[in-house]
C-alpha positions as CSV (number, residue, x, y, z in Angstrom):
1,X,33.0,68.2,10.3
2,X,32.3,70.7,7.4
3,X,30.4,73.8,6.5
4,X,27.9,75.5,8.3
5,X,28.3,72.7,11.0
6,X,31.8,73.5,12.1
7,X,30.8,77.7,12.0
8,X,28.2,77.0,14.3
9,X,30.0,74.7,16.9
10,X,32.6,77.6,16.8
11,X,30.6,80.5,17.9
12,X,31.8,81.7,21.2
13,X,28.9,82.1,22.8
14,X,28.1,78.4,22.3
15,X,31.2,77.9,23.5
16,X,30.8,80.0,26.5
17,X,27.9,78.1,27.7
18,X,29.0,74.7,26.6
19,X,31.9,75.1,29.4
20,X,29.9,76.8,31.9
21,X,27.5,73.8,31.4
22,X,30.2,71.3,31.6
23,X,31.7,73.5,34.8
24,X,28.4,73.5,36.9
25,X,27.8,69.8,35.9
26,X,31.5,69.1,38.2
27,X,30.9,71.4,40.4
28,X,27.8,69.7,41.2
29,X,29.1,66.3,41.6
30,X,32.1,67.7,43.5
31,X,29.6,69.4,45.9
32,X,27.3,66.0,46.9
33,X,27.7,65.2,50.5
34,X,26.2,62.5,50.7
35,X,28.9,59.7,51.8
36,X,32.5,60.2,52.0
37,X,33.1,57.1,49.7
38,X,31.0,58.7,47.3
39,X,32.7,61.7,46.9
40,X,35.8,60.4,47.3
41,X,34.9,58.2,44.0
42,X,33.0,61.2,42.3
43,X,36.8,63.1,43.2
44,X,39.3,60.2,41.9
45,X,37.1,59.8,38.4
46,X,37.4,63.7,38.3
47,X,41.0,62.8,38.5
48,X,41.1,60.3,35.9
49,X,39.3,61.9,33.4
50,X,41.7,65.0,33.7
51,X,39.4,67.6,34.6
52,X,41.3,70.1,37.0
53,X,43.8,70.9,34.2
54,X,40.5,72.4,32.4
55,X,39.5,73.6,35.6
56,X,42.5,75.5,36.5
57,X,42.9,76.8,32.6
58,X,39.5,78.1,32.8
59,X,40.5,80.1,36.4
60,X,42.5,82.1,34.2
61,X,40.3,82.4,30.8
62,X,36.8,81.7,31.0
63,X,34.5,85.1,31.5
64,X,34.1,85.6,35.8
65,X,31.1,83.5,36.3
66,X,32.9,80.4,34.7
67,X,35.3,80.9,36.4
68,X,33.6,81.6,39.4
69,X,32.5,78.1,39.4
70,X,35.8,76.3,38.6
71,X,37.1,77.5,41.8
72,X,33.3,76.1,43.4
73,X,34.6,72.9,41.8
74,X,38.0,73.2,43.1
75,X,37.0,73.7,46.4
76,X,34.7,71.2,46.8
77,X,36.6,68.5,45.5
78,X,39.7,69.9,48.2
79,X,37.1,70.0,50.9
80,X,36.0,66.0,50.2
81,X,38.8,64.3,48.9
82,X,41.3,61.8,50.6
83,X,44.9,63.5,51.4
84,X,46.4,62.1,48.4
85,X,43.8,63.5,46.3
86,X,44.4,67.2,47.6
87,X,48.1,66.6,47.0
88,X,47.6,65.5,43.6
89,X,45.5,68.5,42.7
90,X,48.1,70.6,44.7
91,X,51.2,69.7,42.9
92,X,50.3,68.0,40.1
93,X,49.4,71.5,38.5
94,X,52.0,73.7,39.2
């Protein structure tokens, strides 16, 4: 990408709510009750695509309401997944 373009996908506040966006959308999906399959599927392709590295980064980055919803996501996913899942997010980031 060039010229303006770039300059305006690098503002910060479009940044800013680009990964609050993207933060509320997991928390979200992390936060459906509906089945226990479900979210256990919804938490293991959270897994795969490498979210709670973001997540976690973004506890320690992002402005407080951001983060503020990363650890929403966080929790949710711990309070739904499977054991191994809640290990894997437990030590897999430390």
């Amino acid at each position: 990408m060039s010229g303006e373009g770039h300059k305006v996908l690098m503002q910060p506040e479009l940044i800013t709510r680009v990964q609050k966006s993207a933060v509320l959308g997991c928390r979200s999906v992390l936060c459906n009750n509906i089945y226990e399959y479900v979210i256990h599927i919804f938490f293991q392709n959270v897994i795969n695509a490498n979210i709670f590295p973001v997540l976690i980064d973004i506890l320690g980055k992002a402005e407080f309401k951001t983060r503020k919803e990363a650890a929403w996501a966080i929790t949710n996913a711990t309070s739904g997944g499977s054991p191994e899942q809640i290990r894997f997010v437990k030590y897999g980031y430390t």
